[in-house]
N, C-alpha and C positions, 0 to 999 in steps of 0.2 A: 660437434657432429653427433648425431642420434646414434647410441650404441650399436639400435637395430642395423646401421648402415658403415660398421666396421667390417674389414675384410677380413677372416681368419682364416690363418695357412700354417698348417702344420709342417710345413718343407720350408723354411726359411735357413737359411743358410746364410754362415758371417765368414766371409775371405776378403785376402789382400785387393783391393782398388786393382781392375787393369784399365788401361787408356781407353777402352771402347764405355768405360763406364763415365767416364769425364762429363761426359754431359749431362747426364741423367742425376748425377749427382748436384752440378752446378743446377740445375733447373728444380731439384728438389730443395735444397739449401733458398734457391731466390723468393719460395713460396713462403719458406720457413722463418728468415730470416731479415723482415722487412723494417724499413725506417718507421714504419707506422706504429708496430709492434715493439720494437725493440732502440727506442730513440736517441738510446746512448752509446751504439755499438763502436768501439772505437777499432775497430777491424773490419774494413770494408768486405762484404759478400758478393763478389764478382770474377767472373772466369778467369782474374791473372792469381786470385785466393787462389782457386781449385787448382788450375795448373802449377805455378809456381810451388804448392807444398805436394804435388804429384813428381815435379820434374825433382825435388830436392829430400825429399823424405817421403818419397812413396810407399817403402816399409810399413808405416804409421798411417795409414790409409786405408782403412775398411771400409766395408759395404756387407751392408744385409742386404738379400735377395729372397725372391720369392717369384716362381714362377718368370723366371729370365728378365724382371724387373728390379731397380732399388729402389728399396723401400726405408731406407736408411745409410747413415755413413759414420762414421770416425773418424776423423782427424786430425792430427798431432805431432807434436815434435822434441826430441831433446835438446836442453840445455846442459851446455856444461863450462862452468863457469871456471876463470881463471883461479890459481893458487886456492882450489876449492878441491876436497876430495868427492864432493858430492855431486852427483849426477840428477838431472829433474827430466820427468816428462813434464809435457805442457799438454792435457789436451786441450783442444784451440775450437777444434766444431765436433759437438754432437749434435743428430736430428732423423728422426723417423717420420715419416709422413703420417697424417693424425688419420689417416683411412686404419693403418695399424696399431696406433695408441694402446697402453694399456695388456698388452701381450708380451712384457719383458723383451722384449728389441735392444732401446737402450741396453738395458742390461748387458744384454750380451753383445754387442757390440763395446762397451765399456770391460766387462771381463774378458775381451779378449784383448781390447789393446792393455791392458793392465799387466795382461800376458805376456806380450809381447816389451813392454817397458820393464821387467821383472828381469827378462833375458837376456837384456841389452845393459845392466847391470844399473840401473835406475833404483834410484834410493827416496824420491819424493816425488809425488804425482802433484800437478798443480792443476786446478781450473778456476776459472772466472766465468762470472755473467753479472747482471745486471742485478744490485740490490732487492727490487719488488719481483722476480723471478722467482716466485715462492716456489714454483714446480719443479724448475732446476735444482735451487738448495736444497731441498727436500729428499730430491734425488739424490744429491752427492754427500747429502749428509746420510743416507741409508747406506750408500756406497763404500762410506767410513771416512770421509774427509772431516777435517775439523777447521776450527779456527777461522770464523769467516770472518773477512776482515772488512767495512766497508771503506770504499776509496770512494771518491768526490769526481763524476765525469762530470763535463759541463759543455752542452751543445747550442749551436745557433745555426739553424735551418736556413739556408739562403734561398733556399726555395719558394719559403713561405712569406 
């Protein structure tokens, strides 16, 4: 998108997902988050995603807003693993709509759940995406993540 044609809002605000936001989020994620772009997503992007980690960890469920719109989200979840004293976040979906790109969103949508998994006594943040995801890594390695590790997905489009 032409920079000239980003939207800047200095009223953006990052709080917990409520249910009237469900959609807005699901329809912003399906723009984001397409087989075309992203071909090896091995977590489907589909309204039983959005509800199903709303109905079970809504805690872990932000939204940026702007102007009674989402313009962004968070989402995530803890693990905690048997005979393990350690506790993990996982976050599962970042995404801000590219009208907003560039105006630290992410960010703060990520320092806040970071916040939020800090409090709930989380001792390891995890995320994943796609190896050629250079913008992602990028991102999460500014964030302070280390150690990327690559894994091997392997897809067969039955569509095509």
């Amino acid at each position: 998108m032409d920079p000239e044609n980003k939207i800047h809002d200095p009223e953006i605000i990052i709080r917990n997902a409520e249910i009237d936001d469900l959609g807005q989020i699901f329809h912003l994620g399906e723009k984001l988050f397409t087989s075309q772009d992203y071909t090896n997503l091995y977590r489907t992007w589909d309204e039983y995603e959005v509800t199903h980690l709303f109905n079970v960890e809504s805690d872990y469920m932000l939204v940026a807003q702007a102007n009674d719109k989402v313009i962004g989200f968070a989402m995530g979840s803890i693990i905690e693993k048997s005979r393990s004293a350690w506790t993990y976040g996982y976050l599962i979906w970042l995404g801000v709509n590219p009208s907003y790109a560039r105006q630290g969103i992410a960010g703060m949508l990520f320092e806040k759940f970071k916040a939020i998994m800090k409090k709930q006594g989380v001792r390891i943040l995890i995320v994943d995406t796609q190896a050629d995801n250079e913008k992602a890594i990028n991102f999460f390695k500014q964030k302070g993540f280390v150690n990327p590790i690559d894994h091997v997905y392997m897809t067969l489009n039955l569509e095509t």
